[in-house]
C-alpha positions in Angstrom: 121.4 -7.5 80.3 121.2 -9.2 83.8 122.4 -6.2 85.4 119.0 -4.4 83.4 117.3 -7.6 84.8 118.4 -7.1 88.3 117.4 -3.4 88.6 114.1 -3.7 87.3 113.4 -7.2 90.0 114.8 -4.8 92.6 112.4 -2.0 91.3 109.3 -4.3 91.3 110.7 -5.6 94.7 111.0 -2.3 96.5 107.3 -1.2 94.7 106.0 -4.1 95.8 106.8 -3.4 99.9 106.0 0.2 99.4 102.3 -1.0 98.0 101.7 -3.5 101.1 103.1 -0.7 103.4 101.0 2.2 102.2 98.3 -0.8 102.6 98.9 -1.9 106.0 98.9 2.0 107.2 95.5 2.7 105.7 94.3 -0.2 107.3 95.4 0.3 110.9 93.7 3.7 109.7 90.5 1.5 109.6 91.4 0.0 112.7 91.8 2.6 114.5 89.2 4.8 113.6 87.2 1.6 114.5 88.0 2.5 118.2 86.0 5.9 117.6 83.1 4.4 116.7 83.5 1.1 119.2 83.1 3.0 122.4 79.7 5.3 121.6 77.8 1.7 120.0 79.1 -0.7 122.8 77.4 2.4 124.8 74.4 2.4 123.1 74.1 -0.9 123.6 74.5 -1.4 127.2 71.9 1.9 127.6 69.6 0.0 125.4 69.8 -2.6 127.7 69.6 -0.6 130.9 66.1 1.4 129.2 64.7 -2.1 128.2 65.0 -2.7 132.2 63.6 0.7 133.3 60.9 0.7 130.7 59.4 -2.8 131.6 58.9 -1.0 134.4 57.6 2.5 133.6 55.8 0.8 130.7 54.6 -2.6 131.6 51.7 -2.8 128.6 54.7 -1.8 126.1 56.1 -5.7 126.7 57.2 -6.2 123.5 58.7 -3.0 122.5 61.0 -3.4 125.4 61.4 -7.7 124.3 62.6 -6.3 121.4 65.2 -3.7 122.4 66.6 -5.9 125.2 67.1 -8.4 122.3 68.3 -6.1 119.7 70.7 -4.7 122.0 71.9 -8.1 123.0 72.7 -8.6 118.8 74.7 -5.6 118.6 76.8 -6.3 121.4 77.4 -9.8 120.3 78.0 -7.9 116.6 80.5 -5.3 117.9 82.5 -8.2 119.5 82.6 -9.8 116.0 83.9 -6.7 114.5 86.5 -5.6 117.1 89.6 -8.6 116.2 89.1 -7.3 112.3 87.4 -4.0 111.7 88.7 -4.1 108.0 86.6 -7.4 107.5 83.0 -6.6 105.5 81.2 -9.6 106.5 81.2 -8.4 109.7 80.9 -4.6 109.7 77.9 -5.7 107.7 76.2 -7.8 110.2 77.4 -5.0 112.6 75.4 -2.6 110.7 72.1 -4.8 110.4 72.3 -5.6 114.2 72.6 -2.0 114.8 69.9 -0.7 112.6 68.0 -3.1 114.2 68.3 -1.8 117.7 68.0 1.9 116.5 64.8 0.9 115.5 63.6 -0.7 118.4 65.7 1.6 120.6 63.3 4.4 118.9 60.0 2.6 119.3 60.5 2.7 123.2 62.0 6.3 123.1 58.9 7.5 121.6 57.1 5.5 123.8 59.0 6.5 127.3 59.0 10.2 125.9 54.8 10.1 126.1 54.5 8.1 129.2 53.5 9.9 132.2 56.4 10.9 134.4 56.8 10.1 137.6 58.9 11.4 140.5 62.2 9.7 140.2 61.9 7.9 136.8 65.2 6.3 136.0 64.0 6.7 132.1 65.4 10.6 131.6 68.7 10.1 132.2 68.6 7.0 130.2 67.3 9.5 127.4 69.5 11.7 128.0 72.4 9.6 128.1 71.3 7.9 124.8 70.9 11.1 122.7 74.6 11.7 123.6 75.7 8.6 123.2 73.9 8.9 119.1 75.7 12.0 118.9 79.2 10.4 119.5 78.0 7.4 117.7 77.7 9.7 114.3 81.1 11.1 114.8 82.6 7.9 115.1 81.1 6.0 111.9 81.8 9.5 109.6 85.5 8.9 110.7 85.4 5.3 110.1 83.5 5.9 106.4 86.1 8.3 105.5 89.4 6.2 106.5 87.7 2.7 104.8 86.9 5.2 101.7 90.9 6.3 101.9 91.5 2.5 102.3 89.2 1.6 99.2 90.7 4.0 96.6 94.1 2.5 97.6 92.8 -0.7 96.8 91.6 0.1 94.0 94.8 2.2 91.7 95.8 -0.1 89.3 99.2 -1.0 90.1 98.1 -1.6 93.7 95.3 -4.0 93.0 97.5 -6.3 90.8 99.4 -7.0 94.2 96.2 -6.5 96.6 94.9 -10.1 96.1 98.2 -11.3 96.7 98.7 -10.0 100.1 95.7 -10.8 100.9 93.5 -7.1 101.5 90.1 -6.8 100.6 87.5 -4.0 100.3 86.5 -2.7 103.7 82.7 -2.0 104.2 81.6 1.2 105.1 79.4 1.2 108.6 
């Protein structure tokens, strides 16, 4: 009888490792996948901030379009800081996505805005665009690699035997960007 006992606590015991190891790897999945999408926004951000300087500029009556990019750009480089020690941590991948939506939508506003202004001979604002549009483009490589691995990390979470034990070790649901 204790020998049964013995097996089945070593069982459990050896389960129980293999569930927090399978755990920690899809998570340093997260994390690293978070590296993919960390370069092409802290980009994005810092070319937000470098249009907001051209364009008040090139587009003086446009004041507050460029106010708001400068500022929007400021929050998603504060945001990305936040998410960079935890990438796994929804709180902030969600205030990561808000302060990024934010500045797409301001970072949009003063695209549309520099794209009908009139150009002039040595306007720093087209390679700004330019460098934007493939900074976007890496950007939506980066967060469909980052969706997929916290997806992989949320279905682990979530098999039954593995979230009896989840709680316990402390891992919570990632949040998609």
């Amino acid at each position: 009888m204790t020998l049964a006992l013995v097996v089945i606590a070593a069982l459990l015991l050896f389960w129980g490792l293999g569930a927090y190891n399978r755990l920690m790897r899809l998570r340093n999945a997260v994390s690293s996948a978070w590296q993919q999408l960390d370069a092409p926004l802290s980009r994005l951000a810092a070319e937000g901030q470098k249009l907001a300087d051209a364009a008040s500029h090139g587009l003086p009556q446009e004041g507050s379009a460029v106010d708001a990019l400068r500022a929007t750009s400021q929050e998603l480089l504060a945001a990305i800081k936040t998410v960079q020690p935890a990438p796994y941590a929804a709180e902030s991948v969600s205030k990561l996505a808000v302060a990024h939506a934010l500045q797409a939508a301001a970072l949009q506003r003063v695209l549309a805005l520099a794209e009908h202004a009139p150009d002039e001979a040595g306007s720093p604002l087209a390679p700004l665009v330019a460098s934007l549009r493939e900074a976007q483009q890496q950007r939506e490589f980066g967060k469909q690699l980052f969706n997929q691995r916290v997806l992989v990390f949320n279905e682990a979470l979530a098999e039954v035997p593995t979230r009896a034990l989840a709680g316990l070790y402390g891992f919570h649901d990632a949040q998609r960007f």
